[in-house]
C-alpha positions, 0 to 999 in steps of 0.5 A: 505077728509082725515082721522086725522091719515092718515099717519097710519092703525091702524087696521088690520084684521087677521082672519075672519069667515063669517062677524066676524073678529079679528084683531089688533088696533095700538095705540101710547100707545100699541096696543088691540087685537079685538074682545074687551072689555074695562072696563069703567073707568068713572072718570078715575078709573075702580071702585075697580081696580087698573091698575095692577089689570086690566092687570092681568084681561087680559084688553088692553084698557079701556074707560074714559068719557069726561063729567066726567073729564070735570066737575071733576076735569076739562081736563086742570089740567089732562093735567098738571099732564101728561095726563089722562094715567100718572093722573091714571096710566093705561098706555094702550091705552084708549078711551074716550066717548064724553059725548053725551050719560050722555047729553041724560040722563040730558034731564032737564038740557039740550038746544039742538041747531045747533050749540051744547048742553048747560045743568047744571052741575049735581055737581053744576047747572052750565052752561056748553056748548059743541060744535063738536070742544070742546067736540075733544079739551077736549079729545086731552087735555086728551091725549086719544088714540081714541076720539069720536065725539059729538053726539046726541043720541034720545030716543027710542021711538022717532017717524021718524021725530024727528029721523031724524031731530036727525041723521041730526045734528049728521052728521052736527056735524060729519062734524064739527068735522072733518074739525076741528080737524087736529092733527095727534097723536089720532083716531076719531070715527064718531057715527051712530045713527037713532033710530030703523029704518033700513032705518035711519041707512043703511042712517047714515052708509053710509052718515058718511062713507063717511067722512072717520072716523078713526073708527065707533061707533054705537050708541043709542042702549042699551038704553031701546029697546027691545033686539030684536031691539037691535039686528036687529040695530046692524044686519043692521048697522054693515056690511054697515060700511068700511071693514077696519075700526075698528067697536064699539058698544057703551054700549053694555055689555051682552055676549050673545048680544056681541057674537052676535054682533062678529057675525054680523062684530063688534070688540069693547064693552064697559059696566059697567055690570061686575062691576056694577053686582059685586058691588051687588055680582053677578059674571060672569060664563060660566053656568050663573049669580051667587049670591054670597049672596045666602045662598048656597055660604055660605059654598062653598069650590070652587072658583066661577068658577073652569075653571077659571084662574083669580087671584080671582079663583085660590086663594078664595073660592066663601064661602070667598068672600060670607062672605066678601060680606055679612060683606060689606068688600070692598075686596068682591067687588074688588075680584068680580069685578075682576073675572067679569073683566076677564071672559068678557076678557076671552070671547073676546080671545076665540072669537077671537080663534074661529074665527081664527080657522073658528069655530065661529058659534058653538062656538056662539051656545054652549057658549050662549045656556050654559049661558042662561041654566044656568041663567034658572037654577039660576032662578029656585033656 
């Protein structure tokens, strides 16, 4: 069975160390060096960015979600106005989640059968269905870059059985969706699932390899496990998939857990950690977290972070952006948002400088054993 974009390799690995690698995905709307990290642009907007402020954060692809769109203001009409890179002006590559996960999160709302998911609409209580087919046809409407299949995504404490029973529909879908989907212009991802069992998921990997995906997702970790079932799935999970093939983790956003996982042979993050940690006034550094609304920062006269390089840095005192925060000035926000933004895409490059120089593991060590002593250090305050 071939791949729906067979008459291109989008993705290249230029450098590897042990399992971690960087590389390059092709796109038809530019190309993203990996490892990555896309900022989440749920309802077609990166919540207090705009693109050219994104780009000056250094990001090169951003992710979207098709539940969103789909229920607001609906993929026909994005499509009328060009398409979801014209309706909001980010004209790089952009990949869209296929809603599976914001289905888990409507457990209420939702009815579950073989042949896809119907559940409410959180709007307006309305009815809505998505089946394999129609969650890629809502996507390809959209104009996106790399679509991901209709997955189903089991809760964590689930027992084997119902695991099981889980992954089989995933991969009944996943077979759905690649007999019907023939057009050539987008990348599909096919989703791994199995809960926390190591058997499920080496099963899952290589069962869904053999569909030939454009790319692979992991997916149903962050959702409430522990962080060393997260790791240990991710551990399992990640070298099983093709060599050649692009690798994402779904809804993975702390850096010490993103670092590990580089680590571990994977190349694309998502997560609305920095922008959602910014909208609280905590900002990303490489000694830590930081509170900006802690009396300390009041007075401060330096930037949140004096290596860092981004606008928000080079032009604001962490003093400014503390008052802007505390008189709930909405540029507070934004000029936190974005510093966050670059630090996350500030630490995929050094990632990716530490592999192709073959010096990944102490990097890994000295970032992360500088991180965690400073968010001890913070917790000590």
């Amino acid at each position: 069975m071939k791949s729906s974009a067979d008459h291109v390799k989008p993705f290249t690995i230029q450098a590897s160390d042990k399992l971690a690698r960087s590389g390059l995905f092709r796109t038809a709307h530019g190309d993203f060096k990996t490892p990555a990290f896309m900022p989440v642009g749920t309802q077609a907007t990166v919540k207090a960015l705009t693109p050219a402020m994104l780009k000056e954060a250094g990001a090169e692809i951003i992710l979207s979600n098709t539940y969103h769109l789909h229920l607001r203001p609906g993929e026909k009409l994005i499509q009328s106005l060009g398409g979801l890179h014209d309706f909001m002006g980010w004209h790089g590559p952009i990949l869209t989640d296929s809603g599976g996960f914001q289905v888990f999160s409507l457990a209420k709302l939702r009815k579950i059968t073989a042949q896809g998911v119907e559940f409410q609409s959180h709007h307006d209580g309305t009815k809505v269905f998505f089946s394999p087919e129609k969650v890629l046809e809502i996507q390809a409407d959209l104009g996106v870059d790399l679509l991901m299949i209709l997955d189903e995504c089991p809760a964590h404490t689930l027992p084997k059985d119902a695991v099981r029973k889980s992954l089989e529909l995933t991969l009944d879908w996943a077979r759905r969706s690649k007999l019907h989907y023939k057009r050539k212009q987008n990348f599909i991802l096919g989703i791994i699932q199995g809960g926390l069992f190591d058997d499920l998921r080496i099963e899952a990997a290589e069962r869904m390899a053999l569909l030939d995906f454009d790319a692979y997702a992991i997916g149903g970790v962050s959702v409430g496990e522990d962080v060393e079932d997260l790791n240990r799935i991710v551990a399992v999970t990640a070298p099983r998939l093709p060599t050649e093939k692009l690798r994402y983790v779904m809804g993975l956003g702390s850096p010490a857990e993103m670092l590990l996982a580089i680590q571990h042979g994977v190349d694309l993050f998502d997560c609305v950690i920095p922008t959602r940690s910014a909208r609280f006034g905590r900002a990303y550094t490489s000694s830590g977290t930081i509170n900006l609304r802690n009396s300390r920062f009041r007075a401060a006269r330096d930037p949140i972070e004096e290596t860092c390089d981004c606008y928000c840095c080079r032009n604001f005192s962490a003093g400014y952006i503390s008052h802007l925060i505390h008189a709930q000035e909405i540029l507070g926000i934004t000029l936190t948002t974005l510093h966050n933004i670059s630090f996350f895409q500030n630490l995929m490059k050094r990632a990716q400088e530490a592999i192709h120089r073959q010096d990944y593991d102490n990097f890994l060590k000295s970032f992360v054993g500088n991180f965690n002593a400073g968010n001890e250090n913070q917790n000590l305050e």
